[in-house]
C-alpha positions, 0 to 999 in steps of 0.5 A: 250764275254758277257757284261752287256747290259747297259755297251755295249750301253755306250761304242757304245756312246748312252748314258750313263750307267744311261741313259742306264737303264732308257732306258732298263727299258722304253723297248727301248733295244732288244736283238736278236729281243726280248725285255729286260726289266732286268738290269741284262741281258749279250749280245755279242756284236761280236755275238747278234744284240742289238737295241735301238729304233729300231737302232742296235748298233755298239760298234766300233767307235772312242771314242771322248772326248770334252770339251764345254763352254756352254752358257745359253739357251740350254739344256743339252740333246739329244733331248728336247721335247719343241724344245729348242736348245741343247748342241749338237747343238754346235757340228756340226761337230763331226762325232760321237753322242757324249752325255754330261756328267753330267747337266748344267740347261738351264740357266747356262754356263760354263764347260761342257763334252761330250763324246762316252765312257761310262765307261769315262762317269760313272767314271766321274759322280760317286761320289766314284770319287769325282771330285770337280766342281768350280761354279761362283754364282751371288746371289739377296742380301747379305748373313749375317753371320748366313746364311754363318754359315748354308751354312757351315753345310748344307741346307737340301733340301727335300731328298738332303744336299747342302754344299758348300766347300770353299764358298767365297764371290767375290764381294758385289754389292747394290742388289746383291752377286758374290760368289765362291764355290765347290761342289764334288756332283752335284744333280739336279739344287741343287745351285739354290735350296740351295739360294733359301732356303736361300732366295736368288734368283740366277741371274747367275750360271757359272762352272769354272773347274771339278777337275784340268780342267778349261774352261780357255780361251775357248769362250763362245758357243766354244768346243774343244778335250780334250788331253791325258792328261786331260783325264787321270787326270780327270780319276784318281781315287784316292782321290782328296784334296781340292782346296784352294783358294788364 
């Protein structure tokens, strides 16, 4: 049966649907030795042979589903072309390419996915789903009222609105500020962008949970497989109500 292309290269665990369009467009996807450019175009995985990069895809393969406690110093790609450590690099014995899902930046740790399953990966990341993540944020100084009241509307950052939900704040240190916060959105470094148009440098930035899952007891640089579980609930597409905090 005919599938869009970039849902047949996310379901053989190369990337996700996303990143599977950047690819198609970048002219790294052939299909029956030709080249394809178009997001539109269908293939039979049963029938064509589909490459990327010159590598034909298999979409038979076991679907894994991991759960990681990122440390700060490595990226969250594939690959990185200044030769930085990876995330993947902390997986060494998953027998299959796994990729992650969303970003954490180099700097940050926390709780991070990495997954084979492209439509796992889409729903996780769209935000139809609304997955709310909880982030620990160290901020340099102290935030005054009226930077809590603008937090509260929202931070317009060029083409991006940072709104934090449920910011609370931790503890106060002689330099420095421990907050926790929600965000069901997550766009590129948009924490650090967002104090930082506040004035405030972040020191340290950790994701807590996304959606009901939390990295819990799990150490620093360790993985694990997610239960059936988890996986269902973080799948569930039906409206999430805000967390509260005690």
């Amino acid at each position: 049966m005919k599938e869009r292309l970039q849902k047949i290269i996310a379901t053989a665990g190369i990337a996700s649907r996303r990143h599977a369009e950047k690819m198609m467009t970048e002219g790294r996807v052939s299909v029956n030795h030709v080249v394809v450019t178009q997001l539109g175009v269908k293939a039979d995985p049963e029938k064509d042979i589909i490459r990327v990069d010159g590598k034909t895809i298999s979409v038979e393969q076991t679907k894994h589903y991991i759960m990681l406690n990122k440390p700060a110093g490595f990226v969250t790609t594939l690959h990185d072309p200044q030769g930085r450590p990876t995330v993947v690099d902390l997986l060494g014995d998953v027998p299959e390419r796994v990729y992650p899902v969303g970003r954490l930046d180099y700097d940050s740790r926390g709780l991070l996915l990495l997954t084979n399953d492209g439509d796992f990966a889409q729903k996780i990341q769209h935000p139809r789903f609304e997955k709310p993540k909880i982030y620990r944020v160290k901020i340099q100084g102290r935030l005054s009222k009226e930077e809590i009241k603008q937090l509260g509307k929202g931070i317009k950052l060029d083409n991006d609105v940072f709104k934090p939900e449920n910011l609370k704040v931790e503890k106060i240190n002689d330099k420095s500020t421990w907050l926790r916060l929600t965000l069901r959105e997550g766009k590129n470094r948009i924490i650090r962008r967002g104090f930082e148009a506040t004035g405030h440098r972040v020191a340290h930035l950790l994701r807590e949970a996304i959606g009901d899952l939390t990295v819990g007891n799990l150490k620093e640089g360790m993985w694990r497989h997610l239960t059936k579980k988890e996986i269902s609930q973080l799948q569930d597409s039906r409206a999430i109500e805000k967390l509260k905090f005690s």
